[in-house]
C-alpha positions as CSV (number, residue, x, y, z in Angstrom):
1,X,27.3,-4.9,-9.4
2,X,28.8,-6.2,-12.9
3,X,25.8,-4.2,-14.7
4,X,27.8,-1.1,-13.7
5,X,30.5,0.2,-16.4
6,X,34.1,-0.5,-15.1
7,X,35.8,2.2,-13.1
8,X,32.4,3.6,-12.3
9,X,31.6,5.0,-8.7
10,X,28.6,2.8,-8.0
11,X,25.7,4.8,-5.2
12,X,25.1,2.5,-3.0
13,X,21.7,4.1,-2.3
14,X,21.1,2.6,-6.4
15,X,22.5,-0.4,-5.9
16,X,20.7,-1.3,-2.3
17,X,17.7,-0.1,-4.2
18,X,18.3,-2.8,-7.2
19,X,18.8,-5.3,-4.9
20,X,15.4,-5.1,-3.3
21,X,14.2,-5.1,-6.0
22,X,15.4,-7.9,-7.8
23,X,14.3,-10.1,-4.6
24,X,18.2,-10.5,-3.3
25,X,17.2,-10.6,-0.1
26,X,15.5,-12.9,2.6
27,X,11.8,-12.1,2.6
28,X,12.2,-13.0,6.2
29,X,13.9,-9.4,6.4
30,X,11.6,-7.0,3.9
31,X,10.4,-5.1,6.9
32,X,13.8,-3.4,7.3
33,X,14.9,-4.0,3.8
34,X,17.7,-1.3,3.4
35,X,19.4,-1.6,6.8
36,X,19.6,-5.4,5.6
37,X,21.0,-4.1,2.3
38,X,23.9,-2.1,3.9
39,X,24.7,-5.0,6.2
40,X,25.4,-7.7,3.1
41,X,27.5,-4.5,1.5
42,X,29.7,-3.6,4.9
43,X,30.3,-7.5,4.9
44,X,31.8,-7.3,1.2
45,X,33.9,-4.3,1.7
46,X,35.5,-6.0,5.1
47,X,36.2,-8.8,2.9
48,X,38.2,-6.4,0.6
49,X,35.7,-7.6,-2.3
50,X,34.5,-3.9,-2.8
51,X,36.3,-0.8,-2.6
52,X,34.8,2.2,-0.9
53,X,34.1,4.9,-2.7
54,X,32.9,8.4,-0.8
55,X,31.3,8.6,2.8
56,X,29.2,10.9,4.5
57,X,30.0,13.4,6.6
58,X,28.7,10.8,9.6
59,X,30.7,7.6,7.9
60,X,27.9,6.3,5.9
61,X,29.1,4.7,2.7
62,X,27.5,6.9,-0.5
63,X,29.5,5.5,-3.6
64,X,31.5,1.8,-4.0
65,X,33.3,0.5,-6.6
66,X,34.6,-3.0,-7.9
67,X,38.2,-3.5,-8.8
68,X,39.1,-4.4,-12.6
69,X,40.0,-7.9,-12.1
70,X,37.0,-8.8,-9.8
71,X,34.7,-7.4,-12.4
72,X,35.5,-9.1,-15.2
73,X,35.5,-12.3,-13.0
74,X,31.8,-10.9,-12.5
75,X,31.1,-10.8,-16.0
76,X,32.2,-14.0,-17.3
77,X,30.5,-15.8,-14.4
78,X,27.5,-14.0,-14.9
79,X,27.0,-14.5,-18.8
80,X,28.0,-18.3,-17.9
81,X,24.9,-18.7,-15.3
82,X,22.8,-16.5,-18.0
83,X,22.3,-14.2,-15.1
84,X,23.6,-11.0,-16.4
85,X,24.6,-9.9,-19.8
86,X,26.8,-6.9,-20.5
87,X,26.4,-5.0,-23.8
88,X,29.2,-3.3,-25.5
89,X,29.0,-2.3,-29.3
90,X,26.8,-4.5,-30.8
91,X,24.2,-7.1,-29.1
92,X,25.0,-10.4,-29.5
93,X,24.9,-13.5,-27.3
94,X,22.0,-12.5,-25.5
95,X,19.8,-15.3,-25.9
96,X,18.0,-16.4,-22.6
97,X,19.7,-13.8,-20.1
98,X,17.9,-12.3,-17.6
99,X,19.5,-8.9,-16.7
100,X,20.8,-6.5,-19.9
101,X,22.9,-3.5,-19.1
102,X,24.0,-1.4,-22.2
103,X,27.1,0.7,-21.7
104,X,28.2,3.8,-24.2
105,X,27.8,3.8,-27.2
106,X,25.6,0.6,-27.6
107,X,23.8,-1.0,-30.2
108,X,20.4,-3.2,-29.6
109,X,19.4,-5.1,-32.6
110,X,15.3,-5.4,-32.4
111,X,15.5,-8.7,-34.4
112,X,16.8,-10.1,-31.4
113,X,14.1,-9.4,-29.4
114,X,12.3,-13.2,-29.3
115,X,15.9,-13.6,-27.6
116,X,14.7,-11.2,-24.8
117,X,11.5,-12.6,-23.8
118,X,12.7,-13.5,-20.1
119,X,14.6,-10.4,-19.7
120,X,13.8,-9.5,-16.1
121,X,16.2,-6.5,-15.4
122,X,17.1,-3.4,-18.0
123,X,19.6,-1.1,-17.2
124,X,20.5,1.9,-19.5
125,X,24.2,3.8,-19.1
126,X,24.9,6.8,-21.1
127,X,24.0,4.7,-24.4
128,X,24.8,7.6,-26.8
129,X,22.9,10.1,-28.7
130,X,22.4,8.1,-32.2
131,X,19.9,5.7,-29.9
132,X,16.0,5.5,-30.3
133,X,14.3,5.2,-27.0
134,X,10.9,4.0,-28.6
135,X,12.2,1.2,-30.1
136,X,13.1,-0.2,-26.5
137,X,9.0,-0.3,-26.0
138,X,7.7,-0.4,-29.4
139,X,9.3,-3.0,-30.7
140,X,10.8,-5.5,-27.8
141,X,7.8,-4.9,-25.5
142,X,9.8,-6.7,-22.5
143,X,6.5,-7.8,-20.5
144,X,8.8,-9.5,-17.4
145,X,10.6,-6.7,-16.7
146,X,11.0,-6.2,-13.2
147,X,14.0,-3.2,-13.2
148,X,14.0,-0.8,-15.9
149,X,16.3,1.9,-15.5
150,X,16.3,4.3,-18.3
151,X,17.3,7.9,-17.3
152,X,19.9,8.4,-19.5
153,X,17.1,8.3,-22.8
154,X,15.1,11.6,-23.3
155,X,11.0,10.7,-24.1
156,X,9.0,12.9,-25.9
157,X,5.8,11.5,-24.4
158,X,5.2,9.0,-21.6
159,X,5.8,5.8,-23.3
160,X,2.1,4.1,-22.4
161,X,3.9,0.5,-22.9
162,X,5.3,0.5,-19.2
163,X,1.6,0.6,-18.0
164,X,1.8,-3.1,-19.1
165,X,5.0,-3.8,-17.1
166,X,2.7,-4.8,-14.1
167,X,5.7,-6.6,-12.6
168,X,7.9,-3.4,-12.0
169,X,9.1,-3.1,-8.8
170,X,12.0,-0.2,-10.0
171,X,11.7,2.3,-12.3
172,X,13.5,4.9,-13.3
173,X,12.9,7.6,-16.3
174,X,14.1,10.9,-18.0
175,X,10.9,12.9,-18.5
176,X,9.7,16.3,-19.6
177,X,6.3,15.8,-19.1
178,X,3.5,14.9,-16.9
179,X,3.5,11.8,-15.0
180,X,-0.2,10.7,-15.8
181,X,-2.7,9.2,-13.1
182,X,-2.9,5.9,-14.8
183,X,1.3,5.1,-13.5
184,X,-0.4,4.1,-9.9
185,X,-1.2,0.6,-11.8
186,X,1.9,-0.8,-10.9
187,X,1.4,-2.3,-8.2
188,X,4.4,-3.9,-7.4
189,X,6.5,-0.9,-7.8
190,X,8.9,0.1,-4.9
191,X,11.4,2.4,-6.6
192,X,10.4,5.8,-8.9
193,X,13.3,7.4,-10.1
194,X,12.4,10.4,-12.3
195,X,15.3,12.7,-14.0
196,X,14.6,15.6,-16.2
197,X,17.1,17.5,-18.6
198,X,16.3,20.7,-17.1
199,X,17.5,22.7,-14.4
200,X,16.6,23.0,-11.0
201,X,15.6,26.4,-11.2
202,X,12.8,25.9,-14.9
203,X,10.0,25.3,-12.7
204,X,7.8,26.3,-15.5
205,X,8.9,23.1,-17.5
206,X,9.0,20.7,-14.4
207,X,6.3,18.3,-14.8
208,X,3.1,17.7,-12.6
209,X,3.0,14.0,-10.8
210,X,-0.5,13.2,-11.3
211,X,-0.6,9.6,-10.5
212,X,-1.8,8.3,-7.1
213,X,1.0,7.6,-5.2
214,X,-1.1,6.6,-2.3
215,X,-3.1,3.6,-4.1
216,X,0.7,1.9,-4.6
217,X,0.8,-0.2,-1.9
218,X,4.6,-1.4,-2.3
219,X,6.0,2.1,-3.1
220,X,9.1,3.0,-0.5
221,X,10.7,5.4,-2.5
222,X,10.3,8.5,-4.6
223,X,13.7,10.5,-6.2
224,X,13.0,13.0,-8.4
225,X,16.2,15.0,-9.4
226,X,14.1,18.5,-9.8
227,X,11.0,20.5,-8.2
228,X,7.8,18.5,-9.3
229,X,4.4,18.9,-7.9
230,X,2.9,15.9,-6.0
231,X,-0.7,15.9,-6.7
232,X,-2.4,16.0,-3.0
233,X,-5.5,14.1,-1.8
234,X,-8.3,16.7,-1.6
235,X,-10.8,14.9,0.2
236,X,-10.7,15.8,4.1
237,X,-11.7,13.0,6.8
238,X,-11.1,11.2,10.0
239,X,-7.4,10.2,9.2
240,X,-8.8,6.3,10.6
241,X,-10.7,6.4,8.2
242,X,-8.5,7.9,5.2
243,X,-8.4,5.6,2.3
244,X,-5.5,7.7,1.1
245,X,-2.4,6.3,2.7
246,X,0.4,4.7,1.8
247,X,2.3,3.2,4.7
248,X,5.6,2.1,3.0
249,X,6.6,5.7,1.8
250,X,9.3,6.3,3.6
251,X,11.7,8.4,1.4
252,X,10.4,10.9,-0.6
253,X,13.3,13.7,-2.7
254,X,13.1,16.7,-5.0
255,X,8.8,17.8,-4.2
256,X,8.2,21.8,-4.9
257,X,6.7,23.6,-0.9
258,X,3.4,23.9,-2.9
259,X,3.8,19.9,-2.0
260,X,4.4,20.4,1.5
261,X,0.0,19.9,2.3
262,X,-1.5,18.7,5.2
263,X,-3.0,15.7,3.1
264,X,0.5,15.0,1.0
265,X,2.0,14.3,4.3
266,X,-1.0,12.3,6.2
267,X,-0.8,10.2,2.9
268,X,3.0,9.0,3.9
269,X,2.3,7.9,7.6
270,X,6.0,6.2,7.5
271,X,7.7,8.9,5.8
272,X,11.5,9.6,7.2
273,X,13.5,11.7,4.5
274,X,11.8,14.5,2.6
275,X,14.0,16.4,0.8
276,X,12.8,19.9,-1.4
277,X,14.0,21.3,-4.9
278,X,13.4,24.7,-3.6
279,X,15.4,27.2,-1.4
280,X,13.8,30.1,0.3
281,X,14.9,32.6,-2.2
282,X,13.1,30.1,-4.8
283,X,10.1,30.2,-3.0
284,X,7.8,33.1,-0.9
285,X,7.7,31.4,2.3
286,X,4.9,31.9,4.5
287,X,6.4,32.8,8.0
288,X,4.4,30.8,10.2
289,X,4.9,27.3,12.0
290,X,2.1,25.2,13.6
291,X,3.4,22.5,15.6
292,X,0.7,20.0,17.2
293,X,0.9,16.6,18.8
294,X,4.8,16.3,18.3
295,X,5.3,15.7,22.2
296,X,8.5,16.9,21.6
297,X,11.0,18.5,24.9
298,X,11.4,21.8,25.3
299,X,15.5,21.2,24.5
300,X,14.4,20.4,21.6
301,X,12.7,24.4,20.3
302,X,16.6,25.3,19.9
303,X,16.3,24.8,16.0
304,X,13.0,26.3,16.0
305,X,14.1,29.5,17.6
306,X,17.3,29.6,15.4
307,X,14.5,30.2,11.9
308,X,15.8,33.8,10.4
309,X,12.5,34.9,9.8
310,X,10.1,33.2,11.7
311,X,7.3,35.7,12.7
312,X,4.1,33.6,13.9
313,X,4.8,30.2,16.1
314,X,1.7,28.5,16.9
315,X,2.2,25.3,19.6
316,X,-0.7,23.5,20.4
317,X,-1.8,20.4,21.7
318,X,1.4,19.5,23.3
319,X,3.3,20.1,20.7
320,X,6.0,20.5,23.5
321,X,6.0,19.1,26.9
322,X,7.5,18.9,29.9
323,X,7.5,21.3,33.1
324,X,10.5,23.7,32.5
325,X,11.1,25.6,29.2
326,X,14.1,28.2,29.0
327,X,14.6,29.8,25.5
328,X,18.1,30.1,24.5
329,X,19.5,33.8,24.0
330,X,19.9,35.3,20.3
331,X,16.8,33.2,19.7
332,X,13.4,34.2,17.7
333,X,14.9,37.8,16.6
334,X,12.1,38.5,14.2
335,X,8.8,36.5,15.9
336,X,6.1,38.9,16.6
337,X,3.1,36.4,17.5
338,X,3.6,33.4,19.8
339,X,0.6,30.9,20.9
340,X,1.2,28.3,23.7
341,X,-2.0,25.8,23.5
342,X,-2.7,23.3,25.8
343,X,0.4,22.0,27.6
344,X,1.8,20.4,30.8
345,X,4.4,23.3,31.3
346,X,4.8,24.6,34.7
347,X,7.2,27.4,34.6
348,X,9.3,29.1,32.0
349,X,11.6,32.6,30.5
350,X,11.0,35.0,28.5
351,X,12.7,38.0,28.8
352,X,14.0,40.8,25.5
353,X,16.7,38.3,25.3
354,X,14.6,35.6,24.4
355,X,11.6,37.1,22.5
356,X,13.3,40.6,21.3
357,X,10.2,41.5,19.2
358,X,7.7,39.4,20.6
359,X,4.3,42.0,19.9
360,X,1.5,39.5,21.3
361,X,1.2,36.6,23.5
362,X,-1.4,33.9,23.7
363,X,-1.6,31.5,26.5
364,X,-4.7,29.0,26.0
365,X,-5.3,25.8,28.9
366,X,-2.0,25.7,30.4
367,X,-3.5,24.5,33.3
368,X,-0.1,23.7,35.3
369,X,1.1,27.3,34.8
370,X,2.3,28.7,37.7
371,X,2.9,32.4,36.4
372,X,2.9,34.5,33.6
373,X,7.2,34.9,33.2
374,X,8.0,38.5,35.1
375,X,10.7,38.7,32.7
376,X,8.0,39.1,29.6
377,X,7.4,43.0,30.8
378,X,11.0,43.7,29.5
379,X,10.3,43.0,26.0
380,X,9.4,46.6,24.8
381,X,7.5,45.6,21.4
382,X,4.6,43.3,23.4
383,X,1.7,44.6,23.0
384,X,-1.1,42.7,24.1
385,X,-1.0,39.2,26.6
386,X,-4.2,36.8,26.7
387,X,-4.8,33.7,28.9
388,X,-7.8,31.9,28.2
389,X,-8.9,29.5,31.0
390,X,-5.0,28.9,32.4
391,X,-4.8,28.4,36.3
392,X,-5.3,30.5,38.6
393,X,-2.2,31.3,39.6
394,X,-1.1,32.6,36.2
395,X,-4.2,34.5,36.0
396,X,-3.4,36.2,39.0
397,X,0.5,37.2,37.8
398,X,-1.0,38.5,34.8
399,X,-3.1,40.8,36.2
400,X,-0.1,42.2,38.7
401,X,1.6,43.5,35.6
402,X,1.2,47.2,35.4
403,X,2.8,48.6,32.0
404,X,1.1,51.4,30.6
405,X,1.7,50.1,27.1
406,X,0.3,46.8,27.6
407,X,-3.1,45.5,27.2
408,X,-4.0,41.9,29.4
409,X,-6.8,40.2,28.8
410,X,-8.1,37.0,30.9
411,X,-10.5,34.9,29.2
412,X,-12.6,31.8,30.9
413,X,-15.0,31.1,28.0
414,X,-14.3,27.5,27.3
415,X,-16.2,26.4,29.8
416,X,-19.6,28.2,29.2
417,X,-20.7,25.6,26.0
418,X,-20.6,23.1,28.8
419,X,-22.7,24.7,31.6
420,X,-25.4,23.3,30.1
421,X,-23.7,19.8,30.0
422,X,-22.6,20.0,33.5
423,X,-25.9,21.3,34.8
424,X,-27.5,17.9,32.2
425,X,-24.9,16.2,34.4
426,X,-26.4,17.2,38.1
427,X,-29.3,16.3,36.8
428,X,-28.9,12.5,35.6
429,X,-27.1,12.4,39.3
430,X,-30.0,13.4,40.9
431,X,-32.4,12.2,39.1
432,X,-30.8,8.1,39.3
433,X,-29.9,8.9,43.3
434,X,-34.0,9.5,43.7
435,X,-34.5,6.7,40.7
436,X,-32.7,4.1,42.7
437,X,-34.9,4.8,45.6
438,X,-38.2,4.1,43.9
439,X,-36.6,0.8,42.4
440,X,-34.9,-0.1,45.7
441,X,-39.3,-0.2,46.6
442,X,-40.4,-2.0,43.5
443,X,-37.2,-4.0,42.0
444,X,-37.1,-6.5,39.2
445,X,-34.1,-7.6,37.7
446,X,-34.3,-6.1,34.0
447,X,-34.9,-2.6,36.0
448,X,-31.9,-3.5,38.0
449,X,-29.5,-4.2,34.8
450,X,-31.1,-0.9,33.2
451,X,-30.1,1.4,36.5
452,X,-26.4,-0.5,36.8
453,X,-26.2,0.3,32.4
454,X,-26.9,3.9,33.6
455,X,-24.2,4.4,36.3
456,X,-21.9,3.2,34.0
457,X,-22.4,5.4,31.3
458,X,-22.8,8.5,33.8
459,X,-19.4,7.4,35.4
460,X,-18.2,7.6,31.2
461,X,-19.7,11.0,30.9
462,X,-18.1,12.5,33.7
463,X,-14.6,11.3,32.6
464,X,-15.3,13.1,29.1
465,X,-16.5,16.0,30.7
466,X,-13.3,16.1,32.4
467,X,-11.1,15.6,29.5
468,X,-12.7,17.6,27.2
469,X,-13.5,21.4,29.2
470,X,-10.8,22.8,27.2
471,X,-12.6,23.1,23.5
472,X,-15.0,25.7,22.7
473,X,-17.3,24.3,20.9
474,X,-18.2,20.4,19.8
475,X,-17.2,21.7,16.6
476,X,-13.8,23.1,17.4
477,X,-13.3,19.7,19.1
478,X,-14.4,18.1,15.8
479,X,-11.8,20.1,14.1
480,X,-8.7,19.4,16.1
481,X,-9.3,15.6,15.7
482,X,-9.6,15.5,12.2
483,X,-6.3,15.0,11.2
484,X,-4.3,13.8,14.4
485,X,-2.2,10.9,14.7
486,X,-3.9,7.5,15.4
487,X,-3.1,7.8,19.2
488,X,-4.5,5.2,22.4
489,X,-5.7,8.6,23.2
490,X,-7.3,10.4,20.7
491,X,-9.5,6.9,19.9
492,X,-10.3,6.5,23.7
493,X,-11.5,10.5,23.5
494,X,-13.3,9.4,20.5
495,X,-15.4,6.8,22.1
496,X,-15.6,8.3,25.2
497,X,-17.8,11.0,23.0
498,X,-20.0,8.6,21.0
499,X,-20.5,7.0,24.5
500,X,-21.9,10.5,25.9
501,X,-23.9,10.3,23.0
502,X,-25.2,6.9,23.7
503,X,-25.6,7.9,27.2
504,X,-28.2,10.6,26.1
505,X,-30.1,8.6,23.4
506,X,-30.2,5.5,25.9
507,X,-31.0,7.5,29.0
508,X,-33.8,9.7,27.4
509,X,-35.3,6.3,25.8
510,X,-34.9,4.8,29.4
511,X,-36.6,7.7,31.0
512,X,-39.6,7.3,28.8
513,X,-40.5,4.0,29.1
514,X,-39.7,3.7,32.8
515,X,-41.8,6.3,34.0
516,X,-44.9,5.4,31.9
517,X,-44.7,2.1,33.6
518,X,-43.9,3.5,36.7
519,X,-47.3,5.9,36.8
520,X,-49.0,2.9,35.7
521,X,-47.9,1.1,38.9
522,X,-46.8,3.4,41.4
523,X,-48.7,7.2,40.6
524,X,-47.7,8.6,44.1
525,X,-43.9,7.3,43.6
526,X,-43.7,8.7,40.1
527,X,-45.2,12.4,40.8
528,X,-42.0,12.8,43.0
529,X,-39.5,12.6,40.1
């Protein structure tokens, strides 16, 4: 905390960040770093060795600072143990310290820089105008450096030596100019703190990040002070088998919404703090939400249905669940289209009061629906209500509602793409039932094992049936599994289908080389199947 100038409101967000960095703290504890972090900090402050600065609106601590006497004490102790050297004016006495921190109006004499071999940690504070950044890189190459925090030094170009700092673990940078693809070689980075001199609103001069973010396997967090562009993964897959994740992203500030992809956000499985450069008026929104596979409770579509201008909601694949939804009043004013997809909701309101300009409804295997809400023929601007293969109960409330003005259609078409299977399904049933009686005549012990195989995978095969009537098409099944979480469930569905695939390969295979043997041996037995 001695690196900081004196009187200087430290953020602790910095400073827990420095400290992971440096390797303070137990590797026992590097799963939760941070939480650590704040822990050793609360412990100083109740020991009255550091002041508190600002909180939070919820009592978090966001600056700290360290009182005059207790940081020179820090100083002097520090330079003693060569752990920390504190430059003011000109460099001098620098030889074999590990941590430099220039304060204003600093001086670094490059003739000393054999002194700074083992420098481990740079820190840059407001050095002053008359300073030239390149010299820091050019000419004292530090190739230990594990900290180097320079966002008070404007670059012209990216300054190509830090690609050899392959020890960085925090870095941070003033930069008007494209991060390039070749800054994902460190490794070992954990921190990327990226300032620019412009404003928030010169999106034209914000630069591009074009390095790999996701090939960084040690990278937690990602500040950047104003709207940049992450560059986004472009090739689509099986999410278990995405090569394009980083796990330990879990903070990630200052990203334009033309960041805000599908693939930018599969890429950060562990994200938990995004925060955007843009506001709406910054930015023309697109006014649709898709919500899948959140498993979220109804209480919880309060926020949702307080968005000013949210016209298309989309909810699908229990995005929601639970039996009961009731929309709060004043809610969705301006939403015209509303999808409910696939969801174990029994019962719910909607009247004008809820959905004021609601204009279409779409209902889609809500199996446990009990009715279409009476309360929905209120709402003046609805136009058109479809339920495609809901129960039957809420197929018979929809088509009790007599408005003039309203169109409702009831669709069952799901199920036709798996007639076929069903009918495949009959037939591998009745074809084993009169199967098993030939064998129960002429039995050996490998056809045994082959007809026990079978029953198996038929027993497989029904269960995916089952689980699976709801998508039209193997390709719209395809498609909603692309991209979902890695849930027991989804993998289970997953093999499920390759073993209904198995079941036809092995069975057809089966069927084949059975019944030539069995004409072979038993022609009357074999004319029956």
């Amino acid at each position: 905390m001695g690196a900081f100038p004196e009187d200087c409101e430290i953020e602790v967000q910095k400073l827990i960040h420095l400290w992971i960095a440096e390797g303070f703290l137990d590797p026992k504890v590097l799963e939760h770093p941070e939480a650590v972090a704040v822990d050793y900090l609360e412990d100083l402050i109740r020991r009255s060795l550091v002041l508190v600065g600002k909180r939070s609106f919820d009592g978090k601590i966001k600056t700290c600072l360290l009182h005059d006497l207790l940081w020179e004490l820090c100083l002097r102790e520090a330079q003693k143990e060569n752990f920390l050297s504190v430059i003011k004016g000109f460099s001098a006495g620098i030889a074999d310290q590990r941590r430099l921190s220039l304060h204003k109006d600093s001086y670094l004499d490059v003739h000393l820089a054999p002194e700074m071999a083992y420098v481990r940690s740079f820190l840059y504070f407001d050095v002053g105008s008359g300073f030239e950044p390149d010299i820091l890189f050019f000419q004292l190459g530090f190739k230990l450096l594990k900290v180097l925090d320079v966002i008070f030094l404007r670059f012209e170009t990216f300054p190509v030596q830090i690609l050899e700092l392959v020890n960085l673990s925090y870095l941070g940078l003033m930069v008007t100019f494209e991060l390039p693809k070749m800054l994902s070689r460190l490794k070992n980075l954990q921190t990327l703190v990226i300032h620019g001199p412009w404003t928030s609103t010169d999106y034209a001069e914000s630069p591009n990040l074009l390095f790999e973010y996701w090939s960084m396997p040690k990278l937690r967090h990602l500040y950047i002070t104003v709207a940049c562009c992450l560059r986004s993964p472009s090739v689509k897959m099986d999410i278990s088998l995405w090569p394009f994740t980083s796990k330990c992203i879990q903070v990630v500030s200052g990203i334009r919404f033309a960041s805000c992809t599908r693939e930018v956000f599969i890429s950060m499985p562990s994200l938990s703090m995004l925060g955007l450069s843009e506001t709406k008026e910054d930015y023309e929104i697109n006014w649709k939400l898709t919500i899948s596979w959140s498993y979220q409770p109804w209480q919880n579509m309060t926020s949702i249905a307080s968005l000013p201008k949210l016209e298309v909601l989309k909810l699908k694949n229990y995005a929601f669940q639970g039996p009961r939804w009731e929309p709060t009043e004043g809610g969705f004013r301006v939403l015209k289209h509303l999808l409910v997809e696939k969801t174990d909701l029994v019962s719910w309101e909607a009247t004008s009061n809820h959905f004021p300009c609601l204009e279409h409804l779409v209902l889609k295997s809500c199996k446990y629906l009990k009715e279409v809400p009476y309360g929905i023929t209120e709402i003046s601007t609805l136009k058109r209500i479809e339920l495609h293969n809901c129960s039957e109960s809420a197929k018979i409330s929809a088509t009790s509602i007599e408005v003039e003005s309203l169109d409702v259609v009831i669709k069952s078409d799901s199920n036709i793409h798996y007639l076929k299977l069903f009918d495949f399904e009959k037939q591998v049933k009745n074809g084993l039932a009169l199967l098993i009686s030939v064998v129960n005549i002429h039995s050996t012990r490998e056809v045994s094992e082959i007809v026990e195989q079978i029953g198996l995978i038929g027993n497989k095969l029904e269960k995916f049936l089952d689980e699976t009537d709801l998508y039209n098409s193997w390709e719209d099944l395809c498609n909603n599994l692309s991209f979902l979480p890695a849930r027991e469930a989804v993998r289970a569905l997953l093999e499920a289908s390759q073993g209904f695939k198995d079941a036809i390969n092995f069975f057809h295979e089966f069927l084949l080389r059975f019944f030539g043997a069995l004409q072979s041996e038993c022609p009357d037995e074999s004319r029956k199947l």
